[in-house]
TIGUZA-765271 format. One line per 8 residues: number of its first residue (from 1); their letters; for each residue x, y negated, z of N, C-alpha, C, CB. Coordinates in Angstrom, 2 decimals, always signed. Glycine has a CB too. Example, Ala and Ser with C-alpha at 12.3 -4.5 7.8 and 13.67 -1.06 7.14 Angstrom:
BEGIN
1> AS> +13.19/+5.69/+7.80/+12.30/+4.50/+7.80/+13.20/+3.30/+7.80/+11.31/+4.47/+9.05  +12.85/+2.25/+7.08/+13.67/+1.06/+7.14/+12.90/-0.03/+7.87/+14.08/+0.60/+5.72 .
END
This chain:
BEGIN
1> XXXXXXXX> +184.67/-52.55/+49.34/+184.38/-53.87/+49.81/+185.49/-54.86/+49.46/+184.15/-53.84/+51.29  +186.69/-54.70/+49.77/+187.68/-55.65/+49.33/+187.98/-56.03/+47.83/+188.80/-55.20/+49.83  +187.67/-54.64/+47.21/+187.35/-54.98/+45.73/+186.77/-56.03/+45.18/+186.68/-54.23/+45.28  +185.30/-55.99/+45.75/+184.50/-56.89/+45.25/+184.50/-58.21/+46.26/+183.12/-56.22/+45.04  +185.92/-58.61/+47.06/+185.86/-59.88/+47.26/+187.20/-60.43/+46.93/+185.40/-60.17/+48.58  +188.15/-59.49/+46.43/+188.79/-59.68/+44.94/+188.00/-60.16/+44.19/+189.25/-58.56/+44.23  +187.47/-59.21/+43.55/+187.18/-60.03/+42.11/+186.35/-60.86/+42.26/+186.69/-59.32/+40.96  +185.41/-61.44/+43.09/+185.11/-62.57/+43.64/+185.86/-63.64/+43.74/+184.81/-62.38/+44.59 .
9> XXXXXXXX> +186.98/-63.64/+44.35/+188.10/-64.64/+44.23/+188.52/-64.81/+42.98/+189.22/-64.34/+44.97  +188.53/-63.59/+42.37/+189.43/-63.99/+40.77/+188.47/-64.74/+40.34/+189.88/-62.70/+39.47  +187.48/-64.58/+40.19/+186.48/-65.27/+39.46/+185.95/-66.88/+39.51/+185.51/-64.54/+39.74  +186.06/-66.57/+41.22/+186.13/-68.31/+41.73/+187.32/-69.08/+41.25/+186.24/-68.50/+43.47  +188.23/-68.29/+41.18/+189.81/-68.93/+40.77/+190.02/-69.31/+39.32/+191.03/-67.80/+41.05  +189.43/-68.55/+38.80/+189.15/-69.26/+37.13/+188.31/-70.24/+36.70/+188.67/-68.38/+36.22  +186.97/-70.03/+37.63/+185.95/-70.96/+37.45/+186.88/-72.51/+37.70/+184.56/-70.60/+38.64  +187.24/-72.55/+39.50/+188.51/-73.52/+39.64/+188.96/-74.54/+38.59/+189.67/-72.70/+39.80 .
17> XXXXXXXX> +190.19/-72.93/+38.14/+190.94/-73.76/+36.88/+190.53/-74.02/+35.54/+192.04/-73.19/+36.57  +189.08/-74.20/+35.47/+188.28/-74.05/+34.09/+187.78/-75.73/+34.65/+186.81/-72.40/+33.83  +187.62/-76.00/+35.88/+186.66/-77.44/+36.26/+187.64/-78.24/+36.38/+185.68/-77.54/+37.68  +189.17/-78.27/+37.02/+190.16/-78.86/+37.55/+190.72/-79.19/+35.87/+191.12/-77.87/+38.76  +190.77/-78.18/+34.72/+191.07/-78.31/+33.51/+190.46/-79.19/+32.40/+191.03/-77.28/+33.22  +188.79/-79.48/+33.24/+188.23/-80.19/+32.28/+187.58/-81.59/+33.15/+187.12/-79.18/+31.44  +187.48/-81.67/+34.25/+187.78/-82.77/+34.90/+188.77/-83.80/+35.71/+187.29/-82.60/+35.30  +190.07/-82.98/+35.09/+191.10/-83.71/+36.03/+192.20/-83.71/+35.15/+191.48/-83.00/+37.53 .
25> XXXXXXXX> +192.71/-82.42/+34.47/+193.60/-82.13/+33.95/+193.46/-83.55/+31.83/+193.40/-80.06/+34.10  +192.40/-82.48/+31.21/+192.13/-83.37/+29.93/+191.98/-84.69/+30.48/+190.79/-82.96/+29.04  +191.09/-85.68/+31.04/+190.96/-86.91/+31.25/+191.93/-87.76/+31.34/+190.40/-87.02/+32.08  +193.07/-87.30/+32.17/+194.09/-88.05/+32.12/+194.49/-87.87/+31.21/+194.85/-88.04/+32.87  +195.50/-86.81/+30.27/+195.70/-86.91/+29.48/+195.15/-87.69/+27.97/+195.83/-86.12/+29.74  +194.00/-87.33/+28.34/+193.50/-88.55/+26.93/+193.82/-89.93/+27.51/+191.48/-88.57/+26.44  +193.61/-90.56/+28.73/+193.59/-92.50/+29.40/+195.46/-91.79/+29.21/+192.51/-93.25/+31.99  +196.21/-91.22/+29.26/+197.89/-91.63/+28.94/+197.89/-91.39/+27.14/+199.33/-90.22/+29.97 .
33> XXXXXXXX> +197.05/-90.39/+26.55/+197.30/-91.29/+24.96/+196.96/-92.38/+24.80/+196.70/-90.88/+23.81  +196.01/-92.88/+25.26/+195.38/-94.03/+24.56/+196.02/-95.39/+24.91/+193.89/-94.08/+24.89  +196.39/-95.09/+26.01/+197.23/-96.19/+26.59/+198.09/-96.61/+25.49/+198.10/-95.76/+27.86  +199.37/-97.54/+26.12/+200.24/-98.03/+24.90/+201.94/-97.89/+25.46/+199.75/-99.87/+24.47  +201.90/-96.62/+26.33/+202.90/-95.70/+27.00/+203.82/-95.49/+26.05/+202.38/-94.38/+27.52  +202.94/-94.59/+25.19/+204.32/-93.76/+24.39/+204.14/-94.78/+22.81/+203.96/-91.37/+24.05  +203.29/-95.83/+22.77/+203.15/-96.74/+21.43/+204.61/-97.93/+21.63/+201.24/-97.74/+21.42  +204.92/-97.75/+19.88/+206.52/-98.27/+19.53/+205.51/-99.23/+18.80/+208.00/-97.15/+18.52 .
41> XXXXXXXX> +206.00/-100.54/+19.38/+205.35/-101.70/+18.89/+206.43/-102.49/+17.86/+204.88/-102.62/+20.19  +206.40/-102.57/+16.38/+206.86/-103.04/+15.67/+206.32/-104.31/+15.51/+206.92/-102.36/+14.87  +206.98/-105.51/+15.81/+206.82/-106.88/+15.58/+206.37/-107.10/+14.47/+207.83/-107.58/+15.71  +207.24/-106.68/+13.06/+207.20/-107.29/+11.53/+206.21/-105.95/+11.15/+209.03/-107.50/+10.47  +205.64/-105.80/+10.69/+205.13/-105.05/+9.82/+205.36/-105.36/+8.55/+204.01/-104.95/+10.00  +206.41/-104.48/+7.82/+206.75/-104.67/+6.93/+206.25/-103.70/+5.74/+207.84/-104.82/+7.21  +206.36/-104.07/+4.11/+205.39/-103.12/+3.39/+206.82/-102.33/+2.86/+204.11/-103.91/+2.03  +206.36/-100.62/+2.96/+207.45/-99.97/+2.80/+207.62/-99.74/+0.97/+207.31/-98.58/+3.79 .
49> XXXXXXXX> +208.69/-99.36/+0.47/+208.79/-99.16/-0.69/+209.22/-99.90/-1.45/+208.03/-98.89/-1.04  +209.31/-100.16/-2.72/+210.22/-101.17/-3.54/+209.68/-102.64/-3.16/+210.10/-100.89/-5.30  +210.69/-103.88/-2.62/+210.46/-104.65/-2.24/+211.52/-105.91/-2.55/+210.17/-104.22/-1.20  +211.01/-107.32/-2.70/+212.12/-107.89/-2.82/+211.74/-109.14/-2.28/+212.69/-107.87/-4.12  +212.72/-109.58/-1.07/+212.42/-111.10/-0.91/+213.28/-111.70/-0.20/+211.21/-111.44/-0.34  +213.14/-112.14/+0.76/+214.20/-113.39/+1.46/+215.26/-112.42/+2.11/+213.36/-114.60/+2.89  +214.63/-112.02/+2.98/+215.24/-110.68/+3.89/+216.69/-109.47/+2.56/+213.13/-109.33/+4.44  +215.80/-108.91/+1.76/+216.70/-108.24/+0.74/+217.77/-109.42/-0.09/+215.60/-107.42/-0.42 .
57> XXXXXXXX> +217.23/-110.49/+0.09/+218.51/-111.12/-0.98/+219.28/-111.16/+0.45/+218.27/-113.00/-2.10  +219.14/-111.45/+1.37/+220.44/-111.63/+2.16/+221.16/-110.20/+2.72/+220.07/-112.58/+3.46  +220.38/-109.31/+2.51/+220.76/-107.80/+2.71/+221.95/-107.81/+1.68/+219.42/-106.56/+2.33  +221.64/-108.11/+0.45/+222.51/-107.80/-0.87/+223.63/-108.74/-0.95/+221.65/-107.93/-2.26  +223.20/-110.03/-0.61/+224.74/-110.41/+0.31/+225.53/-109.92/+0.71/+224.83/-110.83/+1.22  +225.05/-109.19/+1.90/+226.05/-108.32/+2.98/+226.51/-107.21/+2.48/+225.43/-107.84/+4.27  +225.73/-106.83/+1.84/+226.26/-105.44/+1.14/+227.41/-105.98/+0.30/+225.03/-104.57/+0.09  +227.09/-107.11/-0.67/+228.47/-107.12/-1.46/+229.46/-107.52/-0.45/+228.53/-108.18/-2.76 .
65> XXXXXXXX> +229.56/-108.35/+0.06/+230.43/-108.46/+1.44/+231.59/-107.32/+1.96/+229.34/-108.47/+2.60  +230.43/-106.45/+1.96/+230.80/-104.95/+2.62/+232.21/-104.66/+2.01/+229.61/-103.58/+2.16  +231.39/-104.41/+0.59/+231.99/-103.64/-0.13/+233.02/-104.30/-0.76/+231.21/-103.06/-0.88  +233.54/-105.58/-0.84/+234.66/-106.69/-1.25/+235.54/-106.46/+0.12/+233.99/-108.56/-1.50  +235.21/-106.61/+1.24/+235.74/-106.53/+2.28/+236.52/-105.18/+2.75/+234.83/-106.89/+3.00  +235.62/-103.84/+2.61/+235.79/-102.36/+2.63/+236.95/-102.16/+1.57/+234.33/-101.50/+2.24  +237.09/-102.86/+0.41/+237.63/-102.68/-0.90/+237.12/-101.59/-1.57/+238.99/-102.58/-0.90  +235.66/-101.47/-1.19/+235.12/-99.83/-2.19/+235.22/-100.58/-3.64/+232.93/-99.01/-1.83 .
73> XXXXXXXX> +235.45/-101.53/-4.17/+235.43/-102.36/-5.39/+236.94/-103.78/-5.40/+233.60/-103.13/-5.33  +237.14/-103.88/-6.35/+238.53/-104.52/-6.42/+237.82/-106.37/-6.40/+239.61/-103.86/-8.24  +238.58/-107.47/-5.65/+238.08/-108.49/-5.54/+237.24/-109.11/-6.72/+238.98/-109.12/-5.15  +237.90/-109.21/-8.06/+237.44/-109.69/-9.03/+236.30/-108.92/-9.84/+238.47/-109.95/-9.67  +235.86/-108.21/-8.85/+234.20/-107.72/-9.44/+233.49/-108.79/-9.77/+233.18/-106.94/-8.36  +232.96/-108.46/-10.63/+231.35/-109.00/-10.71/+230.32/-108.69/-10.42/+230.91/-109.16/-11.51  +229.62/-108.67/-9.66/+228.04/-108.65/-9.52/+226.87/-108.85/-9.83/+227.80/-108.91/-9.07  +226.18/-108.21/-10.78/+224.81/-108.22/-11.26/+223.84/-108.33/-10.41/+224.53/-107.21/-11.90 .
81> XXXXXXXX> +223.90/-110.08/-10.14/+223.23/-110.17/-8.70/+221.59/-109.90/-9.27/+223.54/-111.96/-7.76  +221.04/-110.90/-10.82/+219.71/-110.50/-11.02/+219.50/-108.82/-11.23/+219.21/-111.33/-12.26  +220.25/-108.13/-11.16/+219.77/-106.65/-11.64/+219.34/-105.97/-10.37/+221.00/-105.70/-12.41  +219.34/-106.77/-8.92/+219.43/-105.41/-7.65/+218.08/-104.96/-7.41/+220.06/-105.88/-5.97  +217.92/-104.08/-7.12/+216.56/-103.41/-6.41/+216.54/-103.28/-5.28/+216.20/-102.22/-6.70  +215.46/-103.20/-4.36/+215.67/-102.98/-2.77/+214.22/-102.55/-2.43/+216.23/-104.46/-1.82  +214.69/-101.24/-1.46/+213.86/-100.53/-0.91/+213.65/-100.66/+0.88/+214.29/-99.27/-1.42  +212.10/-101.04/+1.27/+212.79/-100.71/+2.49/+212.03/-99.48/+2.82/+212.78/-101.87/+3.65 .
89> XXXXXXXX> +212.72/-98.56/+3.87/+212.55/-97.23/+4.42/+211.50/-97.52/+5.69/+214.11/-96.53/+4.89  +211.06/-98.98/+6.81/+210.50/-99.35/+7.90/+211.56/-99.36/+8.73/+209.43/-98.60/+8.31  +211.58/-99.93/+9.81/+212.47/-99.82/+11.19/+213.53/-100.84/+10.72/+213.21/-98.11/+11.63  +213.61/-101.55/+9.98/+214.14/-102.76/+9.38/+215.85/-102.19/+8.64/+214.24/-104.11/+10.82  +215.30/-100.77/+8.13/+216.28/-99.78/+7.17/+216.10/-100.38/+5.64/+215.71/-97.93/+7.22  +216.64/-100.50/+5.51/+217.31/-100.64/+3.79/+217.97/-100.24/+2.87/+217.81/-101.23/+3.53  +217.55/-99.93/+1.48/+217.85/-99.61/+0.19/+218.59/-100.12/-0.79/+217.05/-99.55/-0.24  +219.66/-100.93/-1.23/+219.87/-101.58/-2.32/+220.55/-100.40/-3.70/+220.89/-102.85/-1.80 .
97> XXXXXXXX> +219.92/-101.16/-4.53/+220.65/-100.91/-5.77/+221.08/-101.73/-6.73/+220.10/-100.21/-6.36  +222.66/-101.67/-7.50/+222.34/-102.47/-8.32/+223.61/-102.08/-9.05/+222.01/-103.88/-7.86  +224.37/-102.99/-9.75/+225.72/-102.56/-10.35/+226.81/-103.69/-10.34/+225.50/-102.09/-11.85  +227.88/-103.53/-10.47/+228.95/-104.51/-10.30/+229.92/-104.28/-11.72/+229.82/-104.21/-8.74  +230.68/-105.09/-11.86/+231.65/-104.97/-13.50/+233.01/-104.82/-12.91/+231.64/-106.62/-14.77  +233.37/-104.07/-13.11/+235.06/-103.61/-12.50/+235.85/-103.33/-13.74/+235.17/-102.00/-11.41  +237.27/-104.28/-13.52/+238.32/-103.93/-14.64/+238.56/-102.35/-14.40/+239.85/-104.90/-14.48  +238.83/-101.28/-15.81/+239.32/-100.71/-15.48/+240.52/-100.34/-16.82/+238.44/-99.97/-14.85 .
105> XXXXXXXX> +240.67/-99.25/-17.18/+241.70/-98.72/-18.13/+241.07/-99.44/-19.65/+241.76/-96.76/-18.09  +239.53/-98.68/-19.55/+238.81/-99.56/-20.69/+238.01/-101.06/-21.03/+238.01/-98.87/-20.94  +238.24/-101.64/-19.86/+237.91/-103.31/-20.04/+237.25/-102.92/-18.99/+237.09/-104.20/-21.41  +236.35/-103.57/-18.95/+235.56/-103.93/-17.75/+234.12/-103.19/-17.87/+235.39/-105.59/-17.66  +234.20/-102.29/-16.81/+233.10/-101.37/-17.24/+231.97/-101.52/-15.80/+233.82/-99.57/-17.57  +230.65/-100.96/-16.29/+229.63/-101.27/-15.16/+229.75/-99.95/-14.25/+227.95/-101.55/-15.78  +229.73/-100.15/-13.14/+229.30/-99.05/-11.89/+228.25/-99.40/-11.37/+230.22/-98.86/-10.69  +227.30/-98.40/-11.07/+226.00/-98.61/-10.10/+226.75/-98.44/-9.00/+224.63/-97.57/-10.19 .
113> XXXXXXXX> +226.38/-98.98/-7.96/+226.27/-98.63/-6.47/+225.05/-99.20/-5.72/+227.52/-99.12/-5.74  +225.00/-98.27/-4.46/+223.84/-97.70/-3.60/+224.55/-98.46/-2.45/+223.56/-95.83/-3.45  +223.69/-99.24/-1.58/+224.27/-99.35/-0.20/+223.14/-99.24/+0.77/+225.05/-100.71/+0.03  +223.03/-98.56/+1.68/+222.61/-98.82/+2.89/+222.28/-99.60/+4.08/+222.92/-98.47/+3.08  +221.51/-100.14/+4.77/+221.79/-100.78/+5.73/+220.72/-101.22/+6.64/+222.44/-101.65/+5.31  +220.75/-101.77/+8.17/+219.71/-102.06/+8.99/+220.04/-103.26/+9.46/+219.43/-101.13/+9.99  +218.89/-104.09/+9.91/+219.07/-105.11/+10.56/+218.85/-104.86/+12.05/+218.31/-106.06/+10.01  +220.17/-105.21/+12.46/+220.01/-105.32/+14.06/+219.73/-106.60/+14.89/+221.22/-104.87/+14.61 .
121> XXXXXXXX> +219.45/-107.48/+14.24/+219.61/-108.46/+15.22/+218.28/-109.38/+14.63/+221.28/-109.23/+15.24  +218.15/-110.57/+14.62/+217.05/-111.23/+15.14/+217.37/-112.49/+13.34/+217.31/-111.98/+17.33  +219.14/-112.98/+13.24/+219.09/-113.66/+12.30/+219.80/-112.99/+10.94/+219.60/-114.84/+12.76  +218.77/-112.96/+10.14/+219.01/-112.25/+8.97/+220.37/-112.62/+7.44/+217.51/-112.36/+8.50  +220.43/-114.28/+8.26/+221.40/-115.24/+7.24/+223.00/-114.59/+7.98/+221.05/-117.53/+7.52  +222.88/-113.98/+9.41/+224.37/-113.31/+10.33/+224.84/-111.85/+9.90/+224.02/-113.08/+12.17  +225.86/-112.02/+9.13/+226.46/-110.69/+8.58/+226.26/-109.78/+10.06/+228.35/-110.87/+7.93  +226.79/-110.41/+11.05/+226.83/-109.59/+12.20/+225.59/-109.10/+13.23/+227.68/-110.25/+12.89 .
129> XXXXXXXX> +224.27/-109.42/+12.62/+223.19/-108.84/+12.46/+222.80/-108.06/+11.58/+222.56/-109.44/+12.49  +223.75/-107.42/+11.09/+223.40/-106.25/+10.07/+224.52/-105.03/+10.01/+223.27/-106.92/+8.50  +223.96/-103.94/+10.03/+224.91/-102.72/+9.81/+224.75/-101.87/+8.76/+224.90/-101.90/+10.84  +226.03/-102.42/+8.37/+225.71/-101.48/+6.65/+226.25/-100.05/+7.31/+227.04/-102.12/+4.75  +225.42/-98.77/+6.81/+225.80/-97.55/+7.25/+225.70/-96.67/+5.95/+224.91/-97.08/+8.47  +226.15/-97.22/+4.75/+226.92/-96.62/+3.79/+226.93/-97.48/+2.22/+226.33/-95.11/+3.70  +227.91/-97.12/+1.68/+228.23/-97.53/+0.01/+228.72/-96.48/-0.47/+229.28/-98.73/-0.38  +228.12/-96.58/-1.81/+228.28/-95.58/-2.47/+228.36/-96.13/-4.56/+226.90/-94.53/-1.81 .
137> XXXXXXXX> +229.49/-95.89/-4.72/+229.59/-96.50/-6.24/+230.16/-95.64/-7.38/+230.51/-97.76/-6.23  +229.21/-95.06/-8.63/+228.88/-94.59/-9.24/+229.23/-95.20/-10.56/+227.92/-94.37/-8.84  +229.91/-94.50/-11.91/+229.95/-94.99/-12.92/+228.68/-95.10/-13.58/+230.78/-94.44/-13.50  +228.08/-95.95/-14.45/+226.57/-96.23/-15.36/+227.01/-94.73/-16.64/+226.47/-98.57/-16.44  +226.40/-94.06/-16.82/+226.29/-93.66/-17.51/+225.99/-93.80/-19.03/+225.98/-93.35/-17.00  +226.24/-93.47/-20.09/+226.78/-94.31/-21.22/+224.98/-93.59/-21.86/+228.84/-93.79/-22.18  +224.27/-93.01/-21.95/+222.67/-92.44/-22.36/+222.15/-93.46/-22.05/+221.90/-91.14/-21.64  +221.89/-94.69/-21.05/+220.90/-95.52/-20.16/+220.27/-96.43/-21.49/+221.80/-96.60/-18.71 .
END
């Protein structure tokens, strides 16, 4: 007799967590996805991938900035400002590429460099709305 009001109970007890699972438990969970809880609302929608416009020329500003300032390059560089490329990554992350002319032993030779960087702040023309988080400068290779 107690057996079978065991497994009576087990049985009621699954049925339970089979109704509590599909009327209480899933429901909410779907009304908290759909909601806009865990949604990261990006203001700019920006188009990712090779890109160039108001925003990147003043990126490439800062970057040379950086890097005149950092001294990863000696003051009297030059800058191949029409040659830069710029990528953006989304999240207002950035790509530049381009090259600069640096005296060296053999005259004045070209280096590519790579810089990094995000916009933190709101005005894009404020060096101090932007964080460059790397440079990186590379001799041009003489095959190109």
């Amino acid at each position: 007799m107690r057996r079978n009001i065991s497994l009576l109970l087990l049985v009621l007890f699954i049925v339970g967590l089979y109704v509590l699972q599909n009327k209480g438990v899933t429901p909410f969970v779907m009304k908290v996805l759909e909601s806009d809880l865990f949604d990261i609302k990006d203001e700019e929608e920006e188009q990712l991938g090779k890109i160039k416009n108001a925003r990147t020329d003043f990126a490439y500003l800062h970057c040379k900035a950086a890097m005149l300032e950092d001294h990863v390059v000696p003051e009297n560089s030059e800058f191949l400002d029409d040659k830069y490329e710029a990528w953006a990554l989304g999240g207002r992350n950035y790509i530049l590429r381009s090259e600069v002319l640096v005296d060296s032993e053999q005259g004045r030779t070209a280096q590519k460099f790579v810089c990094k960087l995000r916009m933190t702040g709101e005005d894009q023309a404020n060096p101090d709305d932007w964080s460059i988080l790397g440079t990186e400068l590379n001799p041009v290779d003489g095959g190109e």
